[in-house]
Backbone bond lengths (Angstrom), bond angles and torsions (degrees), N, CA, C in turn:
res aa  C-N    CA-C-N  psi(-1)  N-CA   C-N-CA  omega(-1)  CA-C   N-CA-C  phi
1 X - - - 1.444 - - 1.516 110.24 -
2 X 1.511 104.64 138.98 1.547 86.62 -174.76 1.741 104.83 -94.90
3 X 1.137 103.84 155.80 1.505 132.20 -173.53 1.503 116.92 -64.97
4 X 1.256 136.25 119.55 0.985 142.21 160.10 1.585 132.65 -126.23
5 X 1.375 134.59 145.86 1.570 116.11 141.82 1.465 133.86 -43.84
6 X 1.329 141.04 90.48 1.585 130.86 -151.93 1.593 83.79 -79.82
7 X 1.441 111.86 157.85 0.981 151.99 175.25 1.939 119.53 -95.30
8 X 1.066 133.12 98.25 1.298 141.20 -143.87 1.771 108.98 -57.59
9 X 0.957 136.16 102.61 1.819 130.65 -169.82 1.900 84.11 -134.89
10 X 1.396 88.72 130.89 1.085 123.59 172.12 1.373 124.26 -105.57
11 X 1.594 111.27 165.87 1.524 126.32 -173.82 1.878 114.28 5.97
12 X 1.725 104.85 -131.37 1.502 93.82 177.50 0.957 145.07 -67.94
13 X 1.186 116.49 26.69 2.057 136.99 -179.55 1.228 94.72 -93.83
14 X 1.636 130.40 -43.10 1.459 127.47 -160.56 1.219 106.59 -67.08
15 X 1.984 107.73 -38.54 1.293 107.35 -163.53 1.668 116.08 -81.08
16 X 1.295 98.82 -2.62 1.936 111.05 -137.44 1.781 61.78 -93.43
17 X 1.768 123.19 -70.56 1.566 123.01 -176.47 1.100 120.88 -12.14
18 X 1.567 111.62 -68.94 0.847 118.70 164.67 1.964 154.40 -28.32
19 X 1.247 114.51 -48.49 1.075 158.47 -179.52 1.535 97.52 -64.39
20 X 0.975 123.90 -55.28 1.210 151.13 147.89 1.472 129.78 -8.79
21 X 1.374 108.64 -53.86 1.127 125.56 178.77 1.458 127.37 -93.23
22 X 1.441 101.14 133.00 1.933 99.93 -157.99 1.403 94.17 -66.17
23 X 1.509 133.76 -48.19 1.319 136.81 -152.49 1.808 101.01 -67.08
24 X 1.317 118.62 -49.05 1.172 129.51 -177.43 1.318 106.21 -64.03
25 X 1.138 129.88 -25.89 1.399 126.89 -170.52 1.347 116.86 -101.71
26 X 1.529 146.98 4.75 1.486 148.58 -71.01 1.717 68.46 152.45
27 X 1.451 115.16 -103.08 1.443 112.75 179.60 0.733 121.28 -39.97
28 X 1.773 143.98 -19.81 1.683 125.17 -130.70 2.182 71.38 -124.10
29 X 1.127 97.44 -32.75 1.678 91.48 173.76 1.725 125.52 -81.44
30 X 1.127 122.22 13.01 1.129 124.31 -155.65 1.797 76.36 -121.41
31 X 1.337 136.32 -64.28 1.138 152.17 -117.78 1.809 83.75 -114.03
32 X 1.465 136.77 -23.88 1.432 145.29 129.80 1.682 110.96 -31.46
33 X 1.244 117.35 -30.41 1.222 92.55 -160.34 1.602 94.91 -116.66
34 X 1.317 118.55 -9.36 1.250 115.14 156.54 1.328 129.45 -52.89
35 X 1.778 93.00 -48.17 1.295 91.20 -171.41 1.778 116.89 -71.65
36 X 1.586 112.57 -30.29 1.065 97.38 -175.04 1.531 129.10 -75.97
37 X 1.525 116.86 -11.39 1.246 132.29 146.75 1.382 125.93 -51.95
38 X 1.495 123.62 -41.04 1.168 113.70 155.35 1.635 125.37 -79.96
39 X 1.193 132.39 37.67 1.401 160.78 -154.23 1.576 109.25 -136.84
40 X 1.777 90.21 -74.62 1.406 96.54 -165.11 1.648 108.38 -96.48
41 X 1.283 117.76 -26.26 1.168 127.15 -179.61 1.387 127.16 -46.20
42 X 1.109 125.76 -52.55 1.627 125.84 -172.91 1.122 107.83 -91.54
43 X 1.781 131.04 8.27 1.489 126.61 154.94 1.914 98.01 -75.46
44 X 0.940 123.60 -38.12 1.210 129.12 -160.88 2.027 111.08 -68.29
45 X 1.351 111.68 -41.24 1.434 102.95 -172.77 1.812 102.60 -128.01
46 X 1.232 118.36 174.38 1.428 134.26 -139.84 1.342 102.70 -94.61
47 X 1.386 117.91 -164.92 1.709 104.89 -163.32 1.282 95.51 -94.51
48 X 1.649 107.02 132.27 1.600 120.92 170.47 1.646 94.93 -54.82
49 X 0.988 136.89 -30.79 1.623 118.89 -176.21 1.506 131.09 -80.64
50 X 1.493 94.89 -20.88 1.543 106.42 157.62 1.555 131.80 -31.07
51 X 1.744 108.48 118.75 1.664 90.57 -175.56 1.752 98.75 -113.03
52 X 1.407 124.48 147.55 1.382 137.74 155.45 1.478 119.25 -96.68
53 X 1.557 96.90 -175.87 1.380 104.98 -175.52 1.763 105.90 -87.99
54 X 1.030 104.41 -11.08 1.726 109.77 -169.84 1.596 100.74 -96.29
55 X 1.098 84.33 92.77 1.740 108.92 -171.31 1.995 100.72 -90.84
56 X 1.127 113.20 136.28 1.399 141.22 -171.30 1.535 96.84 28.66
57 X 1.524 135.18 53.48 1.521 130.45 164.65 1.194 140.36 -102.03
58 X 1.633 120.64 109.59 1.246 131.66 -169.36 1.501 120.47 -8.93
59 X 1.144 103.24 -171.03 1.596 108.35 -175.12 1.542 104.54 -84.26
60 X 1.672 114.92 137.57 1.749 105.29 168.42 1.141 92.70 -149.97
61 X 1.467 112.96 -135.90 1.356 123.85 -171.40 1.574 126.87 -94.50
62 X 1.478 88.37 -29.48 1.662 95.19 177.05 1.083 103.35 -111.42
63 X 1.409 145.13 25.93 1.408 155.14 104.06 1.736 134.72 -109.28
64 X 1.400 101.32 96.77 0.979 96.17 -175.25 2.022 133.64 -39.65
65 X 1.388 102.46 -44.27 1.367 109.20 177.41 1.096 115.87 -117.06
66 X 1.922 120.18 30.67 1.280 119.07 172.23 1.500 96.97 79.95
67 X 1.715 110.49 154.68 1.394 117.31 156.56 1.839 134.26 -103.03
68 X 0.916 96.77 -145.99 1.968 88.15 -165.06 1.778 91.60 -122.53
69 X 1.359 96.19 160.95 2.253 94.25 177.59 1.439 107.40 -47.05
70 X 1.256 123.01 -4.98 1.454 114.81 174.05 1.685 127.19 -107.68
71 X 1.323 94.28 -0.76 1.762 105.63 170.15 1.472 100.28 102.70
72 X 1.471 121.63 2.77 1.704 117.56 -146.05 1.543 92.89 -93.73
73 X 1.409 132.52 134.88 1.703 140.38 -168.04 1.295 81.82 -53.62
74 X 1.506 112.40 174.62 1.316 138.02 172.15 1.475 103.88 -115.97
75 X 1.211 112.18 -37.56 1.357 109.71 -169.60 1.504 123.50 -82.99
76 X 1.732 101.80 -27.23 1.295 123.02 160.64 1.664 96.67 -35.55
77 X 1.525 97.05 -80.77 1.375 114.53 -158.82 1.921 114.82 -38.63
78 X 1.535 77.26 -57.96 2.336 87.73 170.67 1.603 110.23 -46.33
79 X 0.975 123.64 -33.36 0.999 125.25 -158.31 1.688 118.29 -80.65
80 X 1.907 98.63 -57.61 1.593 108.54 146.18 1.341 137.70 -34.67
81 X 1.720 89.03 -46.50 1.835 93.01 173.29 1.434 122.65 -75.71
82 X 1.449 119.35 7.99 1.288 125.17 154.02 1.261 115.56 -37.68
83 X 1.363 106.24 -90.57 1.247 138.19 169.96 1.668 130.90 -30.80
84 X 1.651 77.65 -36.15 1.913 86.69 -177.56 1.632 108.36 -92.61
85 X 1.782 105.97 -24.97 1.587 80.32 -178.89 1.889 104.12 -94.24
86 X 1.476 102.20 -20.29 1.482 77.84 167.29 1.269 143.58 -86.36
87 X 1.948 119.10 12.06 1.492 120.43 135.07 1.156 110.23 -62.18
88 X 1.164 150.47 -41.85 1.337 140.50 -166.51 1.688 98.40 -63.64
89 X 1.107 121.42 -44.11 2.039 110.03 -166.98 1.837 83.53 -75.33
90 X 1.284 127.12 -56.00 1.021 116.37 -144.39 1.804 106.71 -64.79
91 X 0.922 117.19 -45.65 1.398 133.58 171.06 1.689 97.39 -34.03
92 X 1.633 97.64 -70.93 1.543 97.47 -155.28 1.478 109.26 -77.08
93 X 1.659 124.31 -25.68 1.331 121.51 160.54 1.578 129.06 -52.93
94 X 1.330 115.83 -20.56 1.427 141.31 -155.43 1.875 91.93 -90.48
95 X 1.603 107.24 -51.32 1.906 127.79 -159.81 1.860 88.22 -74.01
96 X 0.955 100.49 -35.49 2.003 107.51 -161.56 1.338 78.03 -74.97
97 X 1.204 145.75 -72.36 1.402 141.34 -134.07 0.949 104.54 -78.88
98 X 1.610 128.45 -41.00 1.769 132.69 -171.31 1.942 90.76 -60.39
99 X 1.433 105.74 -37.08 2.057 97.16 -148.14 1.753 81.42 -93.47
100 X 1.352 135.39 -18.85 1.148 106.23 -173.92 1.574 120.00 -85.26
101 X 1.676 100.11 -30.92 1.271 112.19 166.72 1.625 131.77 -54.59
102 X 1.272 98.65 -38.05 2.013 119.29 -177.70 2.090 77.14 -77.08
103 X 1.182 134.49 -53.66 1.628 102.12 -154.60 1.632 101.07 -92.27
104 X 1.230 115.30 -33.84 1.466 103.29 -175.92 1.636 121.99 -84.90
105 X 1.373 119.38 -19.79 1.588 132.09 -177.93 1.844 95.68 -79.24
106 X 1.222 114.09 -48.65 1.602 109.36 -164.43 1.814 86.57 -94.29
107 X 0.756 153.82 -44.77 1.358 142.81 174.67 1.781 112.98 -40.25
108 X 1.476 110.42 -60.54 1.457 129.75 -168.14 1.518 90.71 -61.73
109 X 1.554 132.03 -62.96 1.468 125.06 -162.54 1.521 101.49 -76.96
110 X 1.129 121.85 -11.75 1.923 110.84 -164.15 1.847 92.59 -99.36
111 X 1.280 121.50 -56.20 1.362 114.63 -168.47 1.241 108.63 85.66
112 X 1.427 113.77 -163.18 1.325 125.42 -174.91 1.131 132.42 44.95
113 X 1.689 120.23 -127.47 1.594 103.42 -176.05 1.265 111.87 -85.72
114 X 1.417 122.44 -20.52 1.484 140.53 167.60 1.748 106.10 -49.84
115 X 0.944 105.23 -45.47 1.586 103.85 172.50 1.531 127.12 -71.25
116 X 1.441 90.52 -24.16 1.470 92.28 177.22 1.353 127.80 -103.17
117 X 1.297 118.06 -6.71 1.334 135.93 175.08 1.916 90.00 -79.82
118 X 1.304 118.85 -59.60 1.804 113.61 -155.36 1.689 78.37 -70.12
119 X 1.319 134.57 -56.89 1.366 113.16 173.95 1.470 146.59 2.26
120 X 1.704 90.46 -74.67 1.437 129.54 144.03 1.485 111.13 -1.77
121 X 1.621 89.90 -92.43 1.336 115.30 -167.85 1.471 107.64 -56.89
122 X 1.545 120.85 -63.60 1.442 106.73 164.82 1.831 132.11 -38.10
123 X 0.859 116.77 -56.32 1.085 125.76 160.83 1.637 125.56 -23.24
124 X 1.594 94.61 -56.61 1.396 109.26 165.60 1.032 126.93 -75.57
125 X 1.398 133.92 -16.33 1.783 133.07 161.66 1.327 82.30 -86.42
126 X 1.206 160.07 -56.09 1.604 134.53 -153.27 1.497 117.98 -55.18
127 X 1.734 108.80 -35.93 1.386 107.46 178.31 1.152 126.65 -79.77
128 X 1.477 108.04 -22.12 2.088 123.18 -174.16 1.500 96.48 -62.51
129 X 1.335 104.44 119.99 1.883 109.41 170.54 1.659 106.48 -56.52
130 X 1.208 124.54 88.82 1.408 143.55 166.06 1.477 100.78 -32.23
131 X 1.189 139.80 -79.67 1.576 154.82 -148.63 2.108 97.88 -61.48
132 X 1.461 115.39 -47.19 1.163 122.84 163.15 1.465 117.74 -59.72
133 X 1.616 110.12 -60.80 1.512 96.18 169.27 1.198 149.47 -50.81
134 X 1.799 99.43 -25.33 1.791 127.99 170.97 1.256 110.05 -74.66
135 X 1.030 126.15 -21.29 1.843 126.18 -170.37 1.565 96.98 -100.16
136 X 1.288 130.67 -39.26 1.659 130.77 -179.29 0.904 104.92 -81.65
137 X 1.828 138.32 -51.15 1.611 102.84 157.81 1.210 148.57 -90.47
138 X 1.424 108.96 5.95 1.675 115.76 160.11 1.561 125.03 -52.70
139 X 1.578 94.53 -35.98 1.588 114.62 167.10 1.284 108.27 -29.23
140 X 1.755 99.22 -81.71 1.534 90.51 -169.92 1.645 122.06 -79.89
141 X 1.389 106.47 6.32 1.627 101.49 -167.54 1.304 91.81 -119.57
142 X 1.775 148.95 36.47 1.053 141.97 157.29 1.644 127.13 -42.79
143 X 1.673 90.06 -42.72 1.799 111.95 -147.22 1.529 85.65 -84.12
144 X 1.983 137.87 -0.34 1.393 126.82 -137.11 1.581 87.66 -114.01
145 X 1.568 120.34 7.15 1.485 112.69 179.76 1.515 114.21 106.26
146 X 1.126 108.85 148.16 1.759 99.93 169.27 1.668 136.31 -72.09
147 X 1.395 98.70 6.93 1.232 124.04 176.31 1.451 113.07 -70.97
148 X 1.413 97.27 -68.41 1.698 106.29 164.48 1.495 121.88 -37.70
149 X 1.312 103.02 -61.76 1.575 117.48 162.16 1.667 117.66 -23.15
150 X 1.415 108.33 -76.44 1.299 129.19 176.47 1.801 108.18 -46.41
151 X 1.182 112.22 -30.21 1.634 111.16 -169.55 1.656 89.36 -87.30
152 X 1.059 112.01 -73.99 1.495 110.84 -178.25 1.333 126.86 -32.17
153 X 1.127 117.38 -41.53 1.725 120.12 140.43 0.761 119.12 -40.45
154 X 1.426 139.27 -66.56 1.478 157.01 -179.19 1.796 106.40 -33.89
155 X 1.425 94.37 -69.00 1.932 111.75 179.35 1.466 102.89 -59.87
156 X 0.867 112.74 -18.58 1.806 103.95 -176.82 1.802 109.71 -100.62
157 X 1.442 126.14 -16.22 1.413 120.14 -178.82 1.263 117.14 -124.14
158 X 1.171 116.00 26.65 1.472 119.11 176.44 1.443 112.41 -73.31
159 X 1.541 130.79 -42.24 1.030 120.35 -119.01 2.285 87.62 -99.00
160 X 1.111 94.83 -5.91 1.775 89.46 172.87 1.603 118.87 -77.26
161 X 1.413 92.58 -29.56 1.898 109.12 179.55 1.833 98.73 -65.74
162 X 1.097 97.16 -51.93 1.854 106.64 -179.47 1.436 105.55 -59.71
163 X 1.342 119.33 -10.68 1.652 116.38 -177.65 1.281 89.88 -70.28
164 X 1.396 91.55 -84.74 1.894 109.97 -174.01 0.859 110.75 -41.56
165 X 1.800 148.54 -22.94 1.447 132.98 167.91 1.795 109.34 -74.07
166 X 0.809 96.07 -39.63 1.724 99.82 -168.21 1.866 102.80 -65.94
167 X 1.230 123.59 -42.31 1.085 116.13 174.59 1.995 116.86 -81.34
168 X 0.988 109.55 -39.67 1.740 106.23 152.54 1.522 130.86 -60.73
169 X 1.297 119.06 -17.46 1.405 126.07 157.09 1.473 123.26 -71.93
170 X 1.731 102.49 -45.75 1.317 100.21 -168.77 1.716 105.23 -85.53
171 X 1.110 106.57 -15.54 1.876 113.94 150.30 1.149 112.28 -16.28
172 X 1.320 98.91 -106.09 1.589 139.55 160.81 1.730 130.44 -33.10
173 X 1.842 97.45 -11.07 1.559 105.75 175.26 1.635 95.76 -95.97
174 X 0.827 123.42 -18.44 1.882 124.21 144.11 0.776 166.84 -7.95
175 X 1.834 87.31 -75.66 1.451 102.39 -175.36 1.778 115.92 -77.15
176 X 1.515 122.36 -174.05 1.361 120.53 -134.31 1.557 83.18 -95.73
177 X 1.611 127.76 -22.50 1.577 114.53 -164.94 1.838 95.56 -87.50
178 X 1.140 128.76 -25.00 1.327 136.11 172.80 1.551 102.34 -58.75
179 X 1.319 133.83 -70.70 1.403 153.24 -156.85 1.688 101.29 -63.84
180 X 1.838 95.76 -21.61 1.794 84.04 -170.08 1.694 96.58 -100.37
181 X 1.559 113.24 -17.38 1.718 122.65 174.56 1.585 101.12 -49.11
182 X 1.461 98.79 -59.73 1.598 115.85 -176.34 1.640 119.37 -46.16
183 X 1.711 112.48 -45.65 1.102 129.77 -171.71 2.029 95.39 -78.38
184 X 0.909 92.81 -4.91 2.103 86.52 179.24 1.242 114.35 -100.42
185 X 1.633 114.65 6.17 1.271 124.68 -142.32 1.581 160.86 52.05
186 X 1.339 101.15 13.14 1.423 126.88 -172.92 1.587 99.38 -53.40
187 X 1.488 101.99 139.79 1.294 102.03 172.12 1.691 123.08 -75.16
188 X 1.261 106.93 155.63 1.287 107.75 -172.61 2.102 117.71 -53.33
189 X 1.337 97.17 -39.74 1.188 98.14 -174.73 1.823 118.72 -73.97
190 X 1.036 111.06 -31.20 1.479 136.23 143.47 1.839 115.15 -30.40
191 X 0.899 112.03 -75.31 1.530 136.20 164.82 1.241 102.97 -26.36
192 X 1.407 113.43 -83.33 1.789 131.73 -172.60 1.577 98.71 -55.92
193 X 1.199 136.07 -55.71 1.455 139.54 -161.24 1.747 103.12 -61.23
194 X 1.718 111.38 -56.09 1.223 123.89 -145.86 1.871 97.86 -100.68
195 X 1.260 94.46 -24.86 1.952 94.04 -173.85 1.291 111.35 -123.02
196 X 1.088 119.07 -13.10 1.711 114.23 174.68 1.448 98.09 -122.73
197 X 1.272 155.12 -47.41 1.529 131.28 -172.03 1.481 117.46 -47.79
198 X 1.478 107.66 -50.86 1.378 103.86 -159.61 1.643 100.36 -72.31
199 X 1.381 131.79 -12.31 1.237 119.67 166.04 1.478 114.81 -82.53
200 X 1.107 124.05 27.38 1.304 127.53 178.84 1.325 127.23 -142.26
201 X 1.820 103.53 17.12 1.633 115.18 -155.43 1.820 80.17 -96.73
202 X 1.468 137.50 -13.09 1.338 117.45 174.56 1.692 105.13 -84.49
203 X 1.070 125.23 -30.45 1.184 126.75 173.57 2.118 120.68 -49.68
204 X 1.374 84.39 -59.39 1.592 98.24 156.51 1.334 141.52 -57.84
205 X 1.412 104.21 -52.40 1.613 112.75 135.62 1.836 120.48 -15.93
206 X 2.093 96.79 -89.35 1.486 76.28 -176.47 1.783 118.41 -71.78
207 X 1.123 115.08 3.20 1.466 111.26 -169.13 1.597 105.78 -81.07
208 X 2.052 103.19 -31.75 1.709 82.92 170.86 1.370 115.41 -93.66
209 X 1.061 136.43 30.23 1.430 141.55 -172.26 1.561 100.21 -118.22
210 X 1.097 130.94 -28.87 1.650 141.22 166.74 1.802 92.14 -63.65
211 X 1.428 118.52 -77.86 1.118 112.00 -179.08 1.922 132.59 -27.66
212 X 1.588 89.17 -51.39 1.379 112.56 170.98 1.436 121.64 -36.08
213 X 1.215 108.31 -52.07 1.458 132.71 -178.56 1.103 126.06 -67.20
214 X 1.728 104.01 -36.20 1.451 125.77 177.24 1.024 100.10 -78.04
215 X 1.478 147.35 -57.20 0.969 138.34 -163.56 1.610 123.05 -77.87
216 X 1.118 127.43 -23.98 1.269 129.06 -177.42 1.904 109.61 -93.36
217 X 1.521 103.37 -5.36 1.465 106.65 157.81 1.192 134.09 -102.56
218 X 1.623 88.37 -20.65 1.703 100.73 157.73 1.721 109.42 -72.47
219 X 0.991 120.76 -40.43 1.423 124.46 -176.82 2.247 118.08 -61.65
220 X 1.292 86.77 -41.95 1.497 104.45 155.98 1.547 122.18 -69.45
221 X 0.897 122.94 -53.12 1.466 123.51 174.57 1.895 105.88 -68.91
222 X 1.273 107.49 -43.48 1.864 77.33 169.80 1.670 114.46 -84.70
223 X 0.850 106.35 -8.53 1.886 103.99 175.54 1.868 104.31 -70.59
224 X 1.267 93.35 -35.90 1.818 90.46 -175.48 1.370 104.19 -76.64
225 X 1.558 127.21 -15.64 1.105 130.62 -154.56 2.007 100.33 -99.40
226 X 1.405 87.10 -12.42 1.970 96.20 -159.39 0.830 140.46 64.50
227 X 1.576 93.44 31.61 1.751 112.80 156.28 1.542 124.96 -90.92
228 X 1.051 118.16 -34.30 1.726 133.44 178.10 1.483 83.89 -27.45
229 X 1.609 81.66 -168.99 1.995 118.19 152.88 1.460 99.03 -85.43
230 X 0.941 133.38 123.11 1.668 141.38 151.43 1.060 99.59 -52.55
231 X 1.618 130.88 -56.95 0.855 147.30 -163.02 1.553 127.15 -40.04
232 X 1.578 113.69 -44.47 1.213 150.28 -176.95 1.897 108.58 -75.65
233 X 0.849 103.72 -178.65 1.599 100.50 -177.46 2.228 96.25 -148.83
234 X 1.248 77.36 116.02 1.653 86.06 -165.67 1.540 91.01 -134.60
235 X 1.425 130.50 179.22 1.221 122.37 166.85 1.303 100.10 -105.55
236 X 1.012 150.32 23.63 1.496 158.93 159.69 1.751 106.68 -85.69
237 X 1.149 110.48 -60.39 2.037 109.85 147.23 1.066 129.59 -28.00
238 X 1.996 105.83 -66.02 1.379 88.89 -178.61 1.590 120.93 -88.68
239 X 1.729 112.61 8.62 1.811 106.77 153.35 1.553 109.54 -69.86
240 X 1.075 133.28 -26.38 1.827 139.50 175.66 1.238 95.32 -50.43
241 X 1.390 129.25 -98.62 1.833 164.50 161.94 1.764 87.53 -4.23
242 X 1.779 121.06 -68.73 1.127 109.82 -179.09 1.374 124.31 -40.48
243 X 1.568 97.61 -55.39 2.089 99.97 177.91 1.131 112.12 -80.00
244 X 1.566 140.24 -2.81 1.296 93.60 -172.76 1.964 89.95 -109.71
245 X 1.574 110.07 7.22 1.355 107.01 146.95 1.555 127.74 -94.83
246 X 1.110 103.53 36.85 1.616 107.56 168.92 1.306 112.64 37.27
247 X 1.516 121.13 52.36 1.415 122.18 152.10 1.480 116.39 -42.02
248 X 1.500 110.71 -76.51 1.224 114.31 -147.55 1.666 97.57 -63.01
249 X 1.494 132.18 -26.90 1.779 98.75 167.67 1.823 106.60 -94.57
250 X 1.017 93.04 27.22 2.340 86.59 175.30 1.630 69.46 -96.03
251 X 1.531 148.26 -89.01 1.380 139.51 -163.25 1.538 74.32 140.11
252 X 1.495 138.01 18.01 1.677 102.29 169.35 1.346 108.94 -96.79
253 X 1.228 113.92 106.08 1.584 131.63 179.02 1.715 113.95 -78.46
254 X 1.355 101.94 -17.16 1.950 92.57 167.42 1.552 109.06 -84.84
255 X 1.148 131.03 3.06 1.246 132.81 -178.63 2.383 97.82 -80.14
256 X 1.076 97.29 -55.63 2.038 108.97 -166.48 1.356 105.11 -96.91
257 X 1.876 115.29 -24.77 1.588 94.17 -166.03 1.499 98.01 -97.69
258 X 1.245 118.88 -16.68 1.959 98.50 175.10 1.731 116.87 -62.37
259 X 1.705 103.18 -53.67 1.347 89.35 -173.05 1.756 113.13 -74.12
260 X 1.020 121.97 -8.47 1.357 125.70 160.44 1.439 116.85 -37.98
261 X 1.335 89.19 -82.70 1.801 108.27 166.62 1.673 114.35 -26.04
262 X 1.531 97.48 -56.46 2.187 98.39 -166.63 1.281 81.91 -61.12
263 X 1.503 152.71 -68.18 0.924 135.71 -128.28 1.450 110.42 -86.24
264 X 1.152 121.00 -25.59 1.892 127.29 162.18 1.471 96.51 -59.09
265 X 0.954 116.86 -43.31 2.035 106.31 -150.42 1.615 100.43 -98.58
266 X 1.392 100.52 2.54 1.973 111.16 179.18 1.980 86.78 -94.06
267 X 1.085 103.26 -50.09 1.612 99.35 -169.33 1.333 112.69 -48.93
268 X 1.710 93.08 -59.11 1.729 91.50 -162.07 1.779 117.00 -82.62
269 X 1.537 111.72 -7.83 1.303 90.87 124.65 1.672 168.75 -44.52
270 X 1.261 92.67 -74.18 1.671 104.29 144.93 1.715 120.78 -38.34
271 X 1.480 111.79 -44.74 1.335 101.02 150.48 1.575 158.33 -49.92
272 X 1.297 82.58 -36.92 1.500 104.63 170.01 1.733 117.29 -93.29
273 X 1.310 104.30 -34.82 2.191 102.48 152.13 1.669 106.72 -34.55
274 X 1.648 110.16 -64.67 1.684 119.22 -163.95 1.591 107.19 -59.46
275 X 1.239 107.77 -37.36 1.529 106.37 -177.87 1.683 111.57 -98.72
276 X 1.230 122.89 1.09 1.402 111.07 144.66 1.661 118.18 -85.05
277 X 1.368 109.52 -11.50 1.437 106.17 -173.12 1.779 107.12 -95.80
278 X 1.276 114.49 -41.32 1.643 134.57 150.74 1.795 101.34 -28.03
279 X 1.350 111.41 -76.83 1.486 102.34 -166.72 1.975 111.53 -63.01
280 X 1.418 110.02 -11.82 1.853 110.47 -177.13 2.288 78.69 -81.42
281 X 1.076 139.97 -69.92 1.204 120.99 -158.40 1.584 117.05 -88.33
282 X 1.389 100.25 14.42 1.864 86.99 174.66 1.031 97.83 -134.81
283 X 1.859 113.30 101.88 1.338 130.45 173.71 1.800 118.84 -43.06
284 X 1.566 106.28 -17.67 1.644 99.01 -175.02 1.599 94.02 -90.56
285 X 1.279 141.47 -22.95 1.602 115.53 143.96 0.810 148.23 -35.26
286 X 1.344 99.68 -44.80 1.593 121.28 -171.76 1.717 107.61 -58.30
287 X 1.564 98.60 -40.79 1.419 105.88 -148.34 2.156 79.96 -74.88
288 X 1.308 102.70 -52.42 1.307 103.44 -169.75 1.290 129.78 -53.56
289 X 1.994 106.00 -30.34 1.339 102.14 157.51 1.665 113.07 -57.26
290 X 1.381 137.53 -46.83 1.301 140.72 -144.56 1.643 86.80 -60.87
291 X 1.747 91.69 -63.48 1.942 104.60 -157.60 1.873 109.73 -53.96
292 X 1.556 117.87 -15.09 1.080 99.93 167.04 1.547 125.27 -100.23
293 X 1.579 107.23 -5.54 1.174 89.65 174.75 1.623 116.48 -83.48
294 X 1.508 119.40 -1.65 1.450 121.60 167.82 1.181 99.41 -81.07
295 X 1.359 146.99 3.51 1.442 140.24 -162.11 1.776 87.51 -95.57
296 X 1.290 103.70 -62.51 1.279 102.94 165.14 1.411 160.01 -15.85
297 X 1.427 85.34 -54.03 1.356 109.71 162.77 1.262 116.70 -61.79
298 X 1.265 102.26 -70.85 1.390 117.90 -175.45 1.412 120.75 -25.94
């Protein structure tokens, strides 16, 4: 995301901005229908663990997307992994935001040694090779659920979100309507809650939606890798289960290319949320959306 000073927009202007925007709106409906599939969906079809006699068979009627060398639905399974990989972003987008917010929001407004100690610490998860640390302890904490999974993600990517908060806080711990809160005596915690969060709820926004993304591809990439939960039913599993049953040379392509697919068309959603929410706080969009749509005209 690119970096800016956000500019302070309040209550129903943020939302009305918002609303506004094709990209944001485009994503925010795509990522609606996930969710309500992962809602309504896995009341609807039978247990992804179920095995039949119709061992690796195309798509028909009494399987919609064909089954796996073990008879197990496909569609069952897609369908579960709704649900399962989007606890996994939500969980781990939810853990990033609580630890980036507590070190970079109270760091940026407090200063001093308080700032430089959570500093510290950020600093120090920024340099630890994350991708090494996630693969050595997923190892042993595979079998502990996708929960675990999701946190361990979580503890390992906070500390870039805490960048960008700590320097947009200490912005905004500044400016002249803050300095005159301060000068009335308002308490500090007061201050941060009531005059600096809500100018920072688009920031958080795209910062847990970056997370989101990260995490449910991080969560896919160690499940294909056979680190996940096996156990669990994610579509990151059934890309594992697909390769190490040699779909792609048997030619059964409803087995790897559906959950493939959710997980491309989950991203670039979520992508397009961050960059409708990116262009409401980074005024040099703004300006660039404006100047081309007069280009247009013209």
């Amino acid at each position: 995301m690119t970096q800016a000073v956000i500019t302070p927009v309040r209550g129903a202007g943020r939302v009305s901005a918002l609303t506004r925007r094709p990209k944001f709106l485009l994503g925010a409906g795509i990522v609606a229908v996930y969710a309500a599939v992962a809602v309504i969906g896995p009341l609807l079809v039978g247990d992804p663990h179920a095995t039949g006699d119709d061992l690796l068979a195309g798509p028909s009627a009494a399987h919609l997307l064909g089954t796996t060398n073990n008879g197990q639905d496909v569609f069952a399974q897609l369908i579960v992994g709704f649900r399962s990989s989007l606890l996994v972003g939500l969980l781990a987008g939810t853990v990033t935001m609580l630890l980036a917010a507590l070190v970079g929001v109270v760091g940026g407004y407090a200063g001093g040694w308080a700032d430089e100690v959570l500093n510290l610490i950020g600093n120090v998860f920024l340099v630890i090779p994350a991708l090494p640390l996630i693969v050595v302890a997923a190892s042993y904490l595979h079998s502990s659920g996708i929960a675990v999974i999701a946190l361990l993600i979580a503890v390992t990517s906070w500390a870039a979100s805490a960048r960008v908060l700590r320097a947009q806080t200490a912005s905004l711990a500044h400016r002249d309507y803050v300095d005159a809160v301060r000068a009335s005596g308002e308490r500090g915690w007061r201050i941060v809650v009531v005059e600096i969060l809500p100018n920072l709820y688009p920031i958080l926004i795209s910062q847990f939606v970056f997370a989101m993304i990260g995490a449910i591809l991080g969560e896919a990439g160690l499940s294909f890798l056979g680190l996940g939960d096996l156990n669990s039913v994610t579509w990151g599993t059934m890309l594992f289960f697909a390769q190490n049953g040699e779909a792609l040379s048997q030619g059964a392509w409803w087995w790897f290319i559906p959950p493939g697919l959710c997980i491309a068309v989950l991203g670039a959603a979520l992508t397009l949320l961050n960059i409708g929410v990116d262009e409401l706080i980074n005024p040099r969009l703004r300006v660039q959306r404006r100047g081309g749509a007069q280009g247009d005209i013209r």
